[in-house]
N, CA, C and O of each residue as an XYZ file, in Angstrom:
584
protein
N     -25.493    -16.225    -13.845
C     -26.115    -17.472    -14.252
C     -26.761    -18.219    -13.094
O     -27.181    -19.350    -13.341
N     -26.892    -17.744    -11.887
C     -26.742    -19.048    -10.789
C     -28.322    -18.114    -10.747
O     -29.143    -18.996    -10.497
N     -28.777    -17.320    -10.823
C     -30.033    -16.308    -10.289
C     -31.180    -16.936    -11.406
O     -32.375    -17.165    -11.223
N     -30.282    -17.133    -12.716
C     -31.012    -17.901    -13.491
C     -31.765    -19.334    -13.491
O     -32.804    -19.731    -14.019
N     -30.831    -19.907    -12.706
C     -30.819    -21.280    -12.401
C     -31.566    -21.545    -11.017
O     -31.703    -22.673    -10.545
N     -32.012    -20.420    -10.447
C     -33.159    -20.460     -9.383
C     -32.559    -20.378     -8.302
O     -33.296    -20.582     -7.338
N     -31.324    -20.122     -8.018
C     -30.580    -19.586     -6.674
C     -30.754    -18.525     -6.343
O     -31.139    -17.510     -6.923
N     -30.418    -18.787     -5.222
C     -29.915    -17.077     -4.344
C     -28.557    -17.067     -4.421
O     -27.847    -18.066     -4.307
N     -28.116    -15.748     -4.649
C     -26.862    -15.278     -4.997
C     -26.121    -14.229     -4.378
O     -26.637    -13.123     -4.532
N     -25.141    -14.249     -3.772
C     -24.546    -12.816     -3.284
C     -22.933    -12.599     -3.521
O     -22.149    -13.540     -3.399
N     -22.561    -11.422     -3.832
C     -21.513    -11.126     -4.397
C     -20.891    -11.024     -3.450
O     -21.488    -11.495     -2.481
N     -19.576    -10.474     -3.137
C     -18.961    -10.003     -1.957
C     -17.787     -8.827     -2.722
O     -17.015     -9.335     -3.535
N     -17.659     -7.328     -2.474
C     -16.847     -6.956     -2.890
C     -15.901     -6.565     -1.692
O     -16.296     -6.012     -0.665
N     -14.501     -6.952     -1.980
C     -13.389     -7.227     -1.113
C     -12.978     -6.064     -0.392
O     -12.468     -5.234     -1.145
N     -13.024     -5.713      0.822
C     -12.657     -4.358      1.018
C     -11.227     -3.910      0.587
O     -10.166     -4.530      0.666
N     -11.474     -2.746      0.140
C     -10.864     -2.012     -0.394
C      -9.931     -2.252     -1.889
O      -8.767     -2.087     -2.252
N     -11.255     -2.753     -2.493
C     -10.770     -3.247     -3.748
C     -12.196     -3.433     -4.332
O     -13.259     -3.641     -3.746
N     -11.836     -3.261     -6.033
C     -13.333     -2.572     -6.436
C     -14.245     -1.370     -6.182
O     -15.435     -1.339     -6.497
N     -13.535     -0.326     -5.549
C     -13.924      0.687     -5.353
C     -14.451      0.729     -3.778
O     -14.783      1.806     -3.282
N     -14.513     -0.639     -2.946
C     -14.970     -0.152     -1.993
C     -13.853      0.210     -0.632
O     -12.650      0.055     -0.842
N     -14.190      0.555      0.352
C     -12.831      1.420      1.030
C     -12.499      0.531      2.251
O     -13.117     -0.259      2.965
N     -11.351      0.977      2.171
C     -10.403     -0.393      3.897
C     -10.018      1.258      4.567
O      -9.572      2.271      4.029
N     -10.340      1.013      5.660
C      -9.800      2.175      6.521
C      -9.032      1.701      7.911
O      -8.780      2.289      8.963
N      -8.767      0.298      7.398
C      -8.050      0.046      8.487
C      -6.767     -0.096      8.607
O      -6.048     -0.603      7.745
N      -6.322      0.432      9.900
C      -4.933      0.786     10.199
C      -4.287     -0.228     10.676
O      -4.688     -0.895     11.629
N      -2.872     -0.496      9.839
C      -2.123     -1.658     10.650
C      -0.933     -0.808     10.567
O      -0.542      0.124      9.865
N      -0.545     -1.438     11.478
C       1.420     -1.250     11.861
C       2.160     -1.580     10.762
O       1.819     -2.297      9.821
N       3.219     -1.001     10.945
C       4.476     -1.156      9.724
C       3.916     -0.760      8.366
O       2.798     -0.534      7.902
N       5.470     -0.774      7.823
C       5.654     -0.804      6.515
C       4.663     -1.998      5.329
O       4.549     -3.208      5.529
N       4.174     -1.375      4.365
C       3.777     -2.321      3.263
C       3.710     -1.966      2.302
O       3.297     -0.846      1.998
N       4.224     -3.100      1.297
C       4.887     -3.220     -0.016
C       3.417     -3.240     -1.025
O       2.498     -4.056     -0.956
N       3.548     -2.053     -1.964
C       2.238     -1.651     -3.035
C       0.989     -1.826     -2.947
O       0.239     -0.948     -3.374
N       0.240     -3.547     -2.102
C      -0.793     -3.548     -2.149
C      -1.108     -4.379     -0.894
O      -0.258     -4.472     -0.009
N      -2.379     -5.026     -0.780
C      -3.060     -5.704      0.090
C      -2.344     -7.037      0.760
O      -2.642     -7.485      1.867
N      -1.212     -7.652     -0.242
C      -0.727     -8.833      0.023
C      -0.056     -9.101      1.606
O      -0.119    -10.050      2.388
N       0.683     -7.618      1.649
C       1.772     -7.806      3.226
C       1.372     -6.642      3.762
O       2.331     -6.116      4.327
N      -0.114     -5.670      3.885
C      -0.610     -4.886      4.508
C      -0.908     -5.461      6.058
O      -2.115     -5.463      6.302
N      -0.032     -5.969      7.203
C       0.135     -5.907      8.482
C       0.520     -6.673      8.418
O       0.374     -7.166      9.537
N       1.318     -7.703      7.512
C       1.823     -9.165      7.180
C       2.686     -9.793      8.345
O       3.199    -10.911      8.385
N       2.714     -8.626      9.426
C       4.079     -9.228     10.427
C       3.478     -9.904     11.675
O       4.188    -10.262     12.615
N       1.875    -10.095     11.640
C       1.252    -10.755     13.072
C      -0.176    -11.036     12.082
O      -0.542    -10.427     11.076
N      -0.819    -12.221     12.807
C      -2.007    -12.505     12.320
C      -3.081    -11.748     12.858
O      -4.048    -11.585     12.114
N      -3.130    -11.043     14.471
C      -4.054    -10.399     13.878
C      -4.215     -8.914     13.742
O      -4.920     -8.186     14.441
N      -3.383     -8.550     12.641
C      -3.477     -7.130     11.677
C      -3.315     -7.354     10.249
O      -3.498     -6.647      9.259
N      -3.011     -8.265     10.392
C      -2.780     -9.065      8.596
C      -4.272     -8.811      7.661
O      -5.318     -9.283      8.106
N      -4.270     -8.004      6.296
C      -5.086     -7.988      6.113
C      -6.156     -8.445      6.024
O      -7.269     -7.973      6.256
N      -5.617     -9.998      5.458
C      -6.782    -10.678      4.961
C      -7.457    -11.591      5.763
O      -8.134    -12.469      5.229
N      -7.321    -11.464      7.576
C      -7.903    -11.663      8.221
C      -8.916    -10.928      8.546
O      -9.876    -11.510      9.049
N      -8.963     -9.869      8.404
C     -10.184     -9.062      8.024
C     -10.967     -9.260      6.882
O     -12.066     -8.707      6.925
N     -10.731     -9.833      5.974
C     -11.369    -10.137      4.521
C     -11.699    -11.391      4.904
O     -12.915    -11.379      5.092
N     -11.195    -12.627      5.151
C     -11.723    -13.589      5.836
C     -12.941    -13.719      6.320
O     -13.898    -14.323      5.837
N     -12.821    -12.869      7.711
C     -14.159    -12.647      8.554
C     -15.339    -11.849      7.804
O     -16.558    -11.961      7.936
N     -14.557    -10.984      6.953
C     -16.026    -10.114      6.566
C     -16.608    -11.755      5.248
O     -17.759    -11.792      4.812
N     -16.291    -12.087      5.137
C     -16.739    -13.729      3.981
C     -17.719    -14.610      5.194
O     -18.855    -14.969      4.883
N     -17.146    -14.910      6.598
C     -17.769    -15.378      7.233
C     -19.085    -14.916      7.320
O     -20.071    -15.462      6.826
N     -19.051    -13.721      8.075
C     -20.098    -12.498      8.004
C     -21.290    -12.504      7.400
O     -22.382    -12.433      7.963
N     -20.988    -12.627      5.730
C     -21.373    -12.267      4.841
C     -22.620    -14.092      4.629
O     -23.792    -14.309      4.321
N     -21.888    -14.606      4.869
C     -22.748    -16.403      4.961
C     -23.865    -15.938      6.693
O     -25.034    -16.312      6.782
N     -23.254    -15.227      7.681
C     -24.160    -14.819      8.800
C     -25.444    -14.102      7.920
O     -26.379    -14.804      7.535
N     -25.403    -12.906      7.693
C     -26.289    -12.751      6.866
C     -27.207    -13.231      6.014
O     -28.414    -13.212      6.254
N     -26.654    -13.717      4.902
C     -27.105    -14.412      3.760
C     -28.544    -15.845      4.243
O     -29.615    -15.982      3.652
N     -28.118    -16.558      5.261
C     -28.549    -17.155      6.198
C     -29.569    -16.929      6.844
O     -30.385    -17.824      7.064
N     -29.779    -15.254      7.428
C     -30.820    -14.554      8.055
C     -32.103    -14.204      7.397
O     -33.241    -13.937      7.783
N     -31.408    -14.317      6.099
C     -32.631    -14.568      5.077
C     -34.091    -15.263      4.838
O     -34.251    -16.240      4.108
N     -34.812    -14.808      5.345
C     -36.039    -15.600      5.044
C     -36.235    -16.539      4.017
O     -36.620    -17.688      4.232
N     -35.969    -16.061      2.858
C     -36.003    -16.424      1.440
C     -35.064    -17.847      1.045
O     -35.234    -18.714      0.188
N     -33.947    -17.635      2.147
C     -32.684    -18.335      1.486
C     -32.630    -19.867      2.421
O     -32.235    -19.750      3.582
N     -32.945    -21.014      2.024
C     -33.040    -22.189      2.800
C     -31.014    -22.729      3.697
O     -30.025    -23.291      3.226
N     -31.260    -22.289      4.726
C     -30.504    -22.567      5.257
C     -29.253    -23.808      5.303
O     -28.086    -23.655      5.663
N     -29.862    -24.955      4.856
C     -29.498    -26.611      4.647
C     -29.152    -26.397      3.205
O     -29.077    -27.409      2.508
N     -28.909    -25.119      2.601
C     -28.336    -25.130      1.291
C     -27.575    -24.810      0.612
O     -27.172    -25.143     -0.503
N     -27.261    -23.835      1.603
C     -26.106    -23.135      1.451
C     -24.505    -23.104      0.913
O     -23.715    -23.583      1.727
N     -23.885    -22.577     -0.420
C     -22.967    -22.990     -0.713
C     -22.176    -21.599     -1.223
O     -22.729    -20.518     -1.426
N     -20.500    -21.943     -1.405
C     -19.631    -20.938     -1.525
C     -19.153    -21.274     -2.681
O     -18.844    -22.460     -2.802
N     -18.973    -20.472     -3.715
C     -17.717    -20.527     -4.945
C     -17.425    -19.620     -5.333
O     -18.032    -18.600     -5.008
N     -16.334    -19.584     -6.227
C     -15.662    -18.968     -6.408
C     -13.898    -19.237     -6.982
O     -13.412    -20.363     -6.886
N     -13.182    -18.204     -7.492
C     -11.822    -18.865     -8.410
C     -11.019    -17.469     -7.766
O     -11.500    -16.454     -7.262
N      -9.793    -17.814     -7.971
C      -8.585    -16.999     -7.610
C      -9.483    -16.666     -6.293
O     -10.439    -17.268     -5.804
N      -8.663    -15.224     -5.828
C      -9.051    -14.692     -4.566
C     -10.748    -14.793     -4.160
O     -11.109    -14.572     -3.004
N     -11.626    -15.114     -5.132
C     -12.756    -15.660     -4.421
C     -12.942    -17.041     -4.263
O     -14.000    -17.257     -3.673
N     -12.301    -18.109     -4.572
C     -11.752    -19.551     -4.575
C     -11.070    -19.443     -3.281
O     -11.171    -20.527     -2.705
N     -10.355    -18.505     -2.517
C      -9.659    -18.327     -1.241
C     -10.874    -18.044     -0.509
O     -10.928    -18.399      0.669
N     -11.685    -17.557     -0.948
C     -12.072    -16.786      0.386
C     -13.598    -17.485      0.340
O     -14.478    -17.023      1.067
N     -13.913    -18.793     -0.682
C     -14.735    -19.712     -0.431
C     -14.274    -20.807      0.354
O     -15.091    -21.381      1.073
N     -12.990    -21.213      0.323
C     -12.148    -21.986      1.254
C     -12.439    -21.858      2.638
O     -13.163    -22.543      3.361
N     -11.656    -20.729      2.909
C     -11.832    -19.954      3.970
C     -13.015    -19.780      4.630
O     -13.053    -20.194      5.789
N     -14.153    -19.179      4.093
C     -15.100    -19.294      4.573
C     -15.963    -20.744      5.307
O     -16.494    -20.916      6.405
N     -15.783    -21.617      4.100
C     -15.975    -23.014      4.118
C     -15.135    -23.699      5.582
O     -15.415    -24.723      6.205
N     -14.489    -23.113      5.720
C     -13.654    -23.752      7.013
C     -14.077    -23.039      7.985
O     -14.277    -23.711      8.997
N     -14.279    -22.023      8.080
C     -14.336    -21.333      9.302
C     -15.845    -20.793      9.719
O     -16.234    -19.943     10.520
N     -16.543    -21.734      8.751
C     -18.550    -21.828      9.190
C     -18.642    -22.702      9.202
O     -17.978    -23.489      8.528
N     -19.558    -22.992     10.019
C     -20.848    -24.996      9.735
C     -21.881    -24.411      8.705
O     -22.896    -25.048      8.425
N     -21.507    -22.751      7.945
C     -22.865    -22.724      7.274
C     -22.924    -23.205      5.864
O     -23.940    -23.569      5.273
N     -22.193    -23.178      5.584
C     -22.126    -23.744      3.684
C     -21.666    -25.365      3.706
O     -20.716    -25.966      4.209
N     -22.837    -25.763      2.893
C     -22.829    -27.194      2.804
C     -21.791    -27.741      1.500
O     -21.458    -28.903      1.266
N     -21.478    -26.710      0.884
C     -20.366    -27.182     -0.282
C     -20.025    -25.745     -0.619
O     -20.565    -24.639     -0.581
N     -18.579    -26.425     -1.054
C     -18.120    -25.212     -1.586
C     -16.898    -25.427     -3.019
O     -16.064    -26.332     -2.998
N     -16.970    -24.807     -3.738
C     -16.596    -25.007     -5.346
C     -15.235    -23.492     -5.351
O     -15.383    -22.297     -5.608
N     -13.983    -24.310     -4.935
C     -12.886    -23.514     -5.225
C     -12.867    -23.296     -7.054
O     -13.054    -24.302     -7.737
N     -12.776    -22.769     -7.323
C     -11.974    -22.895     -8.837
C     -10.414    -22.223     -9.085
O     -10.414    -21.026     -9.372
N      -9.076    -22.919     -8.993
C      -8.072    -22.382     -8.698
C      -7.686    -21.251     -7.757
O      -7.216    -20.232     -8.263
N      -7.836    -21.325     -6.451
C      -7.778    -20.792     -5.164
C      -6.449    -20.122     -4.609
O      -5.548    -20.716     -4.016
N      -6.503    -18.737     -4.924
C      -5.257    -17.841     -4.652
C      -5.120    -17.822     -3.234
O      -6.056    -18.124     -2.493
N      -3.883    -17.446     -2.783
C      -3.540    -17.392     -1.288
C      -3.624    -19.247     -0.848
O      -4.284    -19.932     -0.067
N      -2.737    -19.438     -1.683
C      -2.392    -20.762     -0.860
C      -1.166    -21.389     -1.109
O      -0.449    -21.177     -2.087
N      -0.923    -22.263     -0.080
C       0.946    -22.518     -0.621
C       1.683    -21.138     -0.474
O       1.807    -20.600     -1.575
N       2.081    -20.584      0.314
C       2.664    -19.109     -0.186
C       4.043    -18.986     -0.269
O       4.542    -17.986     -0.785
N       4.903    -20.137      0.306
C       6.306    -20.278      0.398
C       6.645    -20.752     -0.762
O       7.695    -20.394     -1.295
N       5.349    -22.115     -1.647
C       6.026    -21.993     -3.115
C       5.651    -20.766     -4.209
O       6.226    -20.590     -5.283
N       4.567    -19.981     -3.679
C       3.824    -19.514     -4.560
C       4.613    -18.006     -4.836
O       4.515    -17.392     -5.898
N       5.574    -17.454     -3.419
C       6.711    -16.535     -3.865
C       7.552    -17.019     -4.285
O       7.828    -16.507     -5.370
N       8.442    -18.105     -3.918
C       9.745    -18.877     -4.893
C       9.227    -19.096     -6.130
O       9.811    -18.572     -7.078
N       8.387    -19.667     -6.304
C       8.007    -19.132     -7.919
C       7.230    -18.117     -8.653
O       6.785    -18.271     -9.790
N       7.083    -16.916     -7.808
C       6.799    -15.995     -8.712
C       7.025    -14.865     -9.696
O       7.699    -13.891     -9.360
N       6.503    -14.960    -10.858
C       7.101    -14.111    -11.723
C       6.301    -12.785    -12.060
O       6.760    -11.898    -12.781
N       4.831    -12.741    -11.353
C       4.422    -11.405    -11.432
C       3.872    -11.206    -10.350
O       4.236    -11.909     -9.408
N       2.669    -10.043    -10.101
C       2.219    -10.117     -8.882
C       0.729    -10.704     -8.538
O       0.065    -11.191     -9.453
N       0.324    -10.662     -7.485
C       0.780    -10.372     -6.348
C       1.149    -11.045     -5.456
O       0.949    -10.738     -4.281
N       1.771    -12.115     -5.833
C       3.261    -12.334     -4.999
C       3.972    -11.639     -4.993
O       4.018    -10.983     -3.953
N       4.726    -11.380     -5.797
C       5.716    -10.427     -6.121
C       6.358     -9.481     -5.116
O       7.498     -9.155     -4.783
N       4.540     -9.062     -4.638
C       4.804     -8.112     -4.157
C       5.056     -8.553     -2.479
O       4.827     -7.578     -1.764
N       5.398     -9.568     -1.829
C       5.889    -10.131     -0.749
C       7.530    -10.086     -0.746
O       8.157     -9.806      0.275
N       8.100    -10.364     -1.884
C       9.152    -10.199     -2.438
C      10.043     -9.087     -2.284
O      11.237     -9.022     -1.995
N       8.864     -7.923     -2.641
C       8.878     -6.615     -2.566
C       9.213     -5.967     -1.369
O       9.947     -5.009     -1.125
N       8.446     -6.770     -0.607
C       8.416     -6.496      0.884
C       9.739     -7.061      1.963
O       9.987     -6.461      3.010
N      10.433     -8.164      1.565
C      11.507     -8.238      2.259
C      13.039     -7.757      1.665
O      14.082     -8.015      2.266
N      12.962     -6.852      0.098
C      13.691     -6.103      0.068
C      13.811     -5.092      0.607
O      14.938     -4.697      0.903
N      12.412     -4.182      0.973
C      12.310     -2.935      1.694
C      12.736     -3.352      3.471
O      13.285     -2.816      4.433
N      12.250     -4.300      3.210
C      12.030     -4.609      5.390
C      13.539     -5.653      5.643
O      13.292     -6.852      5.772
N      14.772     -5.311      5.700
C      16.366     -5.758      5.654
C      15.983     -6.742      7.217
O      16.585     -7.797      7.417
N      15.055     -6.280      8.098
C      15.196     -7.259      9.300
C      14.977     -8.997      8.881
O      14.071     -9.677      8.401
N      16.372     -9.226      9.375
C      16.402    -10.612      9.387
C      15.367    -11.411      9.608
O      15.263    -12.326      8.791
N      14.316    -11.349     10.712
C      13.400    -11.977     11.419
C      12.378    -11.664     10.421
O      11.666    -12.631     10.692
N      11.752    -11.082      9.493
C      10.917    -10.246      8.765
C      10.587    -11.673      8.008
O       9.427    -11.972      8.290
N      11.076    -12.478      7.309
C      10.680    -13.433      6.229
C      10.277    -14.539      7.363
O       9.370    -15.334      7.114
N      10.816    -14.568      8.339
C      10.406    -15.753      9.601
C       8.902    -15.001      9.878
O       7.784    -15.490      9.720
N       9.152    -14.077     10.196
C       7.156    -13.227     10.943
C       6.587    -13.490      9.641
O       5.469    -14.004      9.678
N       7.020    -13.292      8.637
C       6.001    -12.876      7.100
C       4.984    -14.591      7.170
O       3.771    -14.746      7.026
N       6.103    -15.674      7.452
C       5.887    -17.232      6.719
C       5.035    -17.425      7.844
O       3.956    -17.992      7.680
N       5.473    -16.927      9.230
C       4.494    -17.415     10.171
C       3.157    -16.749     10.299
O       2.308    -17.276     11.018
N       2.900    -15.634      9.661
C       1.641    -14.946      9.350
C       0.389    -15.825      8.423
O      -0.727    -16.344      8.421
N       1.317    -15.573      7.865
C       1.040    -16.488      6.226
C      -0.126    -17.923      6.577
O      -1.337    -17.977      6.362
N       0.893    -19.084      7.244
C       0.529    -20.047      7.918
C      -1.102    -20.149      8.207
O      -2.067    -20.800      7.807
N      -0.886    -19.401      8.880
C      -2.479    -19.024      9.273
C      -3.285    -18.573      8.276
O      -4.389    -18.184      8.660
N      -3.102    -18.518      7.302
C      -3.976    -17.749      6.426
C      -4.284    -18.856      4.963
O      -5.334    -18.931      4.325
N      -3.161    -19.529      4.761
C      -2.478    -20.318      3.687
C      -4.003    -22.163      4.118
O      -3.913    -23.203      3.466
């Protein structure tokens, strides 16, 4: 609808999700999916890589001839509501940005109350990983990301 409405538009598909591929290697153990894939330091944590490639992706978009610079905006809901956040914070390039219920946030209430995934699957992860210190590294990862 937004291409309709006379914008420029760009999708972002998440690496390694939607068919496209993550080949990147982190340390340790991780629980089913993307949530605690290097979860024990910020920077191997996945979605600091997903982060930056969002930044990236506004570098580009920007380089655009076509695309007026002073106009630039991010939206998006669940994990693209995160990663319009995110982006939004971590550029001067988007002049607004439109969360619509924004996943990856709060994460200390968002596992105490979770009943499916992918939280869950953090959950998941400090049954498999018994080190004491493991839920202290997980929250302080998190932090940064949250």
């Amino acid at each position: 609808n937004w291409a309709l409405h006379g914008y420029a538009t760009f999708g972002m598909l998440v690496r390694g999700q939607g068919g496209s591929e993550d080949k990147t290697v982190t340390p340790g153990a991780q629980a089913l999916g993307w949530m605690t894939k290097g979860i024990l330091s910020k920077e191997t944590y996945y979605y600091r890589g997903v982060y930056l490639d969002a930044v990236r992706a506004l570098d580009v978009i920007q380089s655009f001839p076509e695309v007026d610079e002073h106009r630039i905006g991010v939206v998006g809901g669940s994990q693209g509501g995160a990663l319009a956040v995110a982006a939004a914070a971590l550029s001067d390039i988007p002049k607004v940005v439109v969360a619509d219920y924004p996943y990856l946030s709060n994460f200390e209430r968002a596992v105490d109350m979770a009943l499916e995934h992918p939280y869950l699957e953090i959950n998941s992860y400090f049954r498999r990983n018994s080190d004491p210190e493991a839920e202290e590294k997980v929250f302080e990862t998190l932090s940064y990301f949250d």
